[in-house]
C-alpha positions as semicolon CSV with decimal commas, in nm:
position;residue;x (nm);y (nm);z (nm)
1;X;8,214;-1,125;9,485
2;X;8,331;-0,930;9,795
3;X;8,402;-0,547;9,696
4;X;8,654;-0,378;9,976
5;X;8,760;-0,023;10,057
6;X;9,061;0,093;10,259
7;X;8,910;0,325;10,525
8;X;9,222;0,574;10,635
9;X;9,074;0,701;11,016
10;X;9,225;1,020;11,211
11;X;9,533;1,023;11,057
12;X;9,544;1,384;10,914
13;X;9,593;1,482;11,258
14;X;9,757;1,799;11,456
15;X;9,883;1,613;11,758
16;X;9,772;1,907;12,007
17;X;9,584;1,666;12,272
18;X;9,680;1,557;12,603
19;X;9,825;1,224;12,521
20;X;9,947;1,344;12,159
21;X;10,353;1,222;12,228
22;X;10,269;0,863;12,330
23;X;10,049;0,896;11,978
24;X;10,298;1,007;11,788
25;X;10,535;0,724;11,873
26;X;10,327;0,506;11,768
27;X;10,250;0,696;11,430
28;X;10,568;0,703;11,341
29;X;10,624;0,327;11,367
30;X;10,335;0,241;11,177
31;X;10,366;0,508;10,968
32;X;10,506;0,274;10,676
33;X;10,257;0,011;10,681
34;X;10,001;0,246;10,671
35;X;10,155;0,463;10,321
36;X;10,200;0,094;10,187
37;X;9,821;-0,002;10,225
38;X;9,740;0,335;10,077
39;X;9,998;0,291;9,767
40;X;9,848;-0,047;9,698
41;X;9,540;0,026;9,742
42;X;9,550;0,297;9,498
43;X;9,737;0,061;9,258
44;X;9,477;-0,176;9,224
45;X;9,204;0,057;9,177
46;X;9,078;-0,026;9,576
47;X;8,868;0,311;9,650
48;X;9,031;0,485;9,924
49;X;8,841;0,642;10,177
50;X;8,962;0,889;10,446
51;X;8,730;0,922;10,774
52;X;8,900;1,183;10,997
53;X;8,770;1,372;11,305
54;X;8,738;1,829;11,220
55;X;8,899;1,888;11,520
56;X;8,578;2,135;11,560
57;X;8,603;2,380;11,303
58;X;8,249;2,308;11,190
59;X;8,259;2,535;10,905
60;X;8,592;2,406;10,725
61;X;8,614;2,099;10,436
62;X;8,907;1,905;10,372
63;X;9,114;2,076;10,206
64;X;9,126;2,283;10,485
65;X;9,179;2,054;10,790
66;X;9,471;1,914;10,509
67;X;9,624;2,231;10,499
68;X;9,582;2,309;10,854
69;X;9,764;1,980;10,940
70;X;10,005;2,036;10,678
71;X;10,144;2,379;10,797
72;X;10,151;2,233;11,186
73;X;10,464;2,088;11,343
74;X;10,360;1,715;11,230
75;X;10,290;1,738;10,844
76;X;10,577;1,508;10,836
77;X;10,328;1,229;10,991
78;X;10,065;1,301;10,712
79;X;10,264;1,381;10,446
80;X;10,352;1,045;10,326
81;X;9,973;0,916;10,342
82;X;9,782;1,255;10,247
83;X;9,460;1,257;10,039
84;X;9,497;1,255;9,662
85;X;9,283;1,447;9,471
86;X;9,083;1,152;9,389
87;X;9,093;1,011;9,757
88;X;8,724;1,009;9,930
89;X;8,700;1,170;10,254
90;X;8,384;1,182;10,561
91;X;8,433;1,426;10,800
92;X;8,345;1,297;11,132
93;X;8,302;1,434;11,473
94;X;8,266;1,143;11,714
95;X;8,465;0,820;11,731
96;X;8,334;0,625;11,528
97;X;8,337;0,637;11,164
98;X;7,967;0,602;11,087
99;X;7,867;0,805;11,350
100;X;7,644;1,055;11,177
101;X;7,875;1,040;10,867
102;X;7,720;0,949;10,535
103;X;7,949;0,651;10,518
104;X;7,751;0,387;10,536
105;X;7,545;0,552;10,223
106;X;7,858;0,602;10,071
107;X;7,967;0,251;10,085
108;X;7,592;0,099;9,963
109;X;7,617;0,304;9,655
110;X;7,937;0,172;9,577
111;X;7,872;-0,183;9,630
112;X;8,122;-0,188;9,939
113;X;8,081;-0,502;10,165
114;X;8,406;-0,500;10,300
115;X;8,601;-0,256;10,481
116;X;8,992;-0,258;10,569
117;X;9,061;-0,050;10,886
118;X;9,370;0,136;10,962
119;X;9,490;0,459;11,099
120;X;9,438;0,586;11,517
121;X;9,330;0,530;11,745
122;X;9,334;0,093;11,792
123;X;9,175;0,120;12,121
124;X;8,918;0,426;12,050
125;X;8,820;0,499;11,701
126;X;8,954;0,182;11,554
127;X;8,770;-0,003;11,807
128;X;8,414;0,171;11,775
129;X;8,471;0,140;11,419
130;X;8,483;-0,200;11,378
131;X;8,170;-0,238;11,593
132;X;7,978;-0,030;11,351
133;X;8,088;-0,160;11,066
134;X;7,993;-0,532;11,222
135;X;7,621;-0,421;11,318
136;X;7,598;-0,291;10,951
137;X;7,702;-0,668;10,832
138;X;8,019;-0,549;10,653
139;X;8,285;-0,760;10,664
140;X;8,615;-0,594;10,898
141;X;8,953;-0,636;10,849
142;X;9,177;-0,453;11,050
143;X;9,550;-0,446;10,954
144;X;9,676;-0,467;11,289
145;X;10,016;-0,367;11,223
146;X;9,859;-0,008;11,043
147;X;9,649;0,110;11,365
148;X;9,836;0,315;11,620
149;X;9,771;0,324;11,973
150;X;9,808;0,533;12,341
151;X;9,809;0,263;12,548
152;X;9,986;-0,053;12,412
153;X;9,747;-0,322;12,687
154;X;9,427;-0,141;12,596
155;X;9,449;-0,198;12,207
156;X;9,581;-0,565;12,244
157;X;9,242;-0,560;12,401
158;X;9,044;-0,401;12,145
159;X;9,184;-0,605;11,867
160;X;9,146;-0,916;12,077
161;X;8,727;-0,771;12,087
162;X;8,731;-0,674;11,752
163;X;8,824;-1,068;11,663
164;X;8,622;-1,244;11,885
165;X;8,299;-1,035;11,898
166;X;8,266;-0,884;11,552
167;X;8,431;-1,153;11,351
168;X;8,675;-0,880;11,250
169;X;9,020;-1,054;11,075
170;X;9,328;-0,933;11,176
171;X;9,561;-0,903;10,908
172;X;9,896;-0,768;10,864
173;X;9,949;-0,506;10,632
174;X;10,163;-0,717;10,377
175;X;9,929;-0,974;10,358
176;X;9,863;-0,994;9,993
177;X;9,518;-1,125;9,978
178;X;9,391;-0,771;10,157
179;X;9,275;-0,625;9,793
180;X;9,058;-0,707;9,515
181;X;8,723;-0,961;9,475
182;X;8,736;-1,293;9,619
């Protein structure tokens, strides 16, 4: 029996960085794949998981980096996919996911072999993600049509890496099979 999480990365997110309004663009059109992973997820009892960079305020939590996001110009981004109060979240400070994150504990104690990838960036943290999650022997999904990008040709190329190196399966975020035990 395979037991899967939906890991949510960077998208509680302030858009402040140099190449924030090609992001947002692409937010905003995956934007509703994205809330629909989340919703079903969280209707079939999936555990949630939010891994999302603290924009270096080394002292804050969650909450905080929410409500920082949340009174910015781009809450309307976030809104739609924010934390519950249930939701589980790993602050992170590097790319990847696992990087110095207590994830990967996180995951054994839960029995979590297999993790669904979404969120920003495809060809960054998506990318380096993936790769850890592979080297860990989890089983990756990434639903392809739920990660946004900066540069369009670099995450074709990612996702294309992510398939063909780390066994990753693209998916599309309506696929129905995404949730549950096989």
């Amino acid at each position: 029996m395979v037991v899967k999480a939906l890991i949510v990365v960077d998208m509680i997110n302030m858009y402040d960085h140099p190449d924030a309004e090609i992001l947002r663009k692409s937010v905003e059109e995956v934007l509703p794949n994205v809330r629909r992973l989340i919703e079903r997820a969280r209707a079939e009892d999936v555990v949630v998981i939010y891994a999302n960079d603290n924009f270096g305020l080394w002292r804050s939590h969650h909450d905080e980096l929410l409500d920082i996001v949340l009174s910015g110009p781009h809450a309307d981004l976030v809104t739609p996919i924010r934390p519950q109060g249930d939701s589980l979240f790993v602050v992170k400070a590097r790319h990847s996911i696992f990087y110095d994150t207590p994830l990967e504990y996180l995951l054994r104690q839960r029995g979590i072999d297999s993790v669904l990838l979404c969120g920003q960036v495809t060809e960054q943290c998506i990318l380096y993600s993936a790769l850890d999650a592979h080297i860990r022997h989890l089983d990756v999904e990434v639903a392809e049509d739920a990660c946004a990008s900066i540069h369009g040709d670099l995450a074709s190329a990612a996702l294309q890496m992510m398939e063909r190196n780390m066994q990753a399966r693209l998916v599309r975020s309506t696929d129905a099979a995404l949730f549950g035990a096989e």
